[in-house]
N, C-alpha and C positions, 0 to 999 in steps of 0.2 A: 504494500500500500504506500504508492507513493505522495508528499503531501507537497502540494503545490502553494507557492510562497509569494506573496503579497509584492505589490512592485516596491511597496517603501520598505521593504525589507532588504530588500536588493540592493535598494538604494543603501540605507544601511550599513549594509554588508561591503558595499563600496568606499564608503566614507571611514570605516575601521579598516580595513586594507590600505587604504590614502596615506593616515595617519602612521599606522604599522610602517609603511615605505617611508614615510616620512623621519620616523625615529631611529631606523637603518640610516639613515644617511649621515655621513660626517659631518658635523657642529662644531662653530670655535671651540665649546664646550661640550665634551662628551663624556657621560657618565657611564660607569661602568655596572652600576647598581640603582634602580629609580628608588625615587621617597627619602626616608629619613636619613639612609645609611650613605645620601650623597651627599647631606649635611658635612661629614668629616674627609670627604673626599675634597681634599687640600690644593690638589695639583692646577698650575694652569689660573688659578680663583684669584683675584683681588681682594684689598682690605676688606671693602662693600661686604662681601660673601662672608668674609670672616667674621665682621661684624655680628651682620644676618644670622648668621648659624650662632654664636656664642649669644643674642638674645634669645634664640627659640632656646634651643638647649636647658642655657639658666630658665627662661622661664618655666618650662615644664618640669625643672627641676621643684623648683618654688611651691610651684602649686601642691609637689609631691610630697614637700615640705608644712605645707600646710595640714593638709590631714594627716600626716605623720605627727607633727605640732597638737591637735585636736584629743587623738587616740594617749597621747602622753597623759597630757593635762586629765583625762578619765580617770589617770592612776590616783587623782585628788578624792576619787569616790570612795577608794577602796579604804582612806584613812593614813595616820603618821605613819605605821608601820608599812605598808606598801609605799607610800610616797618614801620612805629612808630606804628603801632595798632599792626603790628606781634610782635613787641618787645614788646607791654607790656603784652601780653601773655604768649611770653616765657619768661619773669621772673619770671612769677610765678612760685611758691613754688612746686606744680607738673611737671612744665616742667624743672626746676631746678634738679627733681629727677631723671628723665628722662635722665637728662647731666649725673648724676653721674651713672647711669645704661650703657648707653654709656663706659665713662670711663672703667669698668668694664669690659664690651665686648674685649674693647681696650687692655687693659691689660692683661686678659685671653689669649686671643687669640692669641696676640702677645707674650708673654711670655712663651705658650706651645707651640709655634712654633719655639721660638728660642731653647727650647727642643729637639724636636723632629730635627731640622737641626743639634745640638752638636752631639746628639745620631747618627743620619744618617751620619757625616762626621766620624766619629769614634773617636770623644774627651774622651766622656764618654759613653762607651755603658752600661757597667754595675751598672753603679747608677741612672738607670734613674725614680726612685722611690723617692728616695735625691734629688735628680735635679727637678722634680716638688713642692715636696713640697716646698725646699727653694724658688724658683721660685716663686709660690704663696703666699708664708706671705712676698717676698719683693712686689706684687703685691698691697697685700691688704696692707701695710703700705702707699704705695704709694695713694692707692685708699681713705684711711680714711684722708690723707694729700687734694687730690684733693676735695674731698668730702668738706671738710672744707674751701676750697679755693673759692669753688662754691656757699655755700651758704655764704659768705661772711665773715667767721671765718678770726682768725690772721695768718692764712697759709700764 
């Protein structure tokens, strides 16, 4: 039984072939993997990209961080003695790293965003290459200060 198929089907089926041909074809940019995992695919990319990819990234980290954030703060139902066994947890030395990867989130994210808002109102649109970079070594000065702060250095 053979089933005979609609002419916008065809069509269709043309227009995904098109596109198929068309992602075969060589790109100034060509990914070797589509979606997220082209995110860290570095080669060939400008700041622009870098940028890009290091807000999405942080921010989905954030958000993961948020109800991670939420599910903690529960331990407050459970009483002192649950809330003292979660803190001697998080002090440790791994979840200490944890804080400082956090930080980093923070700072990334926050810091390419107040970029991208100077650029967007029209402060600086034409340096926005300068504008990240200084943006991130005041980042990461900030970040190796916190760092230090957290695991209990003279910060």
């Amino acid at each position: 039984m053979s089933e005979t198929r609609a002419p916008f089907d065809r069509e269709r089926d043309a227009g995904v072939e098109e596109i198929l041909r068309g992602r075969r074809q060589p790109a100034p940019v060509s990914r070797k993997l589509p979606g997220p995992i082209a995110w860290f695919d570095l080669r060939s990319r400008n700041t622009g990209h870098l940028a890009f990819s290091l807000n999405r990234v942080t921010g989905l980290g954030l958000v993961a961080y948020l109800y991670l954030h939420l599910a903690v703060l529960s331990q407050l139902l459970g009483g002192e003695d649950a809330w003292n066994d979660f803190l001697e947890v998080a002090t440790t030395p791994l979840f200490l790293g944890l804080d400082v990867l956090l930080v980093f989130g923070l700072l990334a994210h926050g810091l390419n965003g107040t970029r991208v808002a100077l650029v967007g109102s029209g402060f600086v649109p034409n340096r926005q290459k300068a504008l990240f970079w200084s943006l991130m070594a005041f980042g990461a000065i900030v970040l190796v200060y916190s760092a230090l702060h957290i695991f209990g250095g003279e910060a």
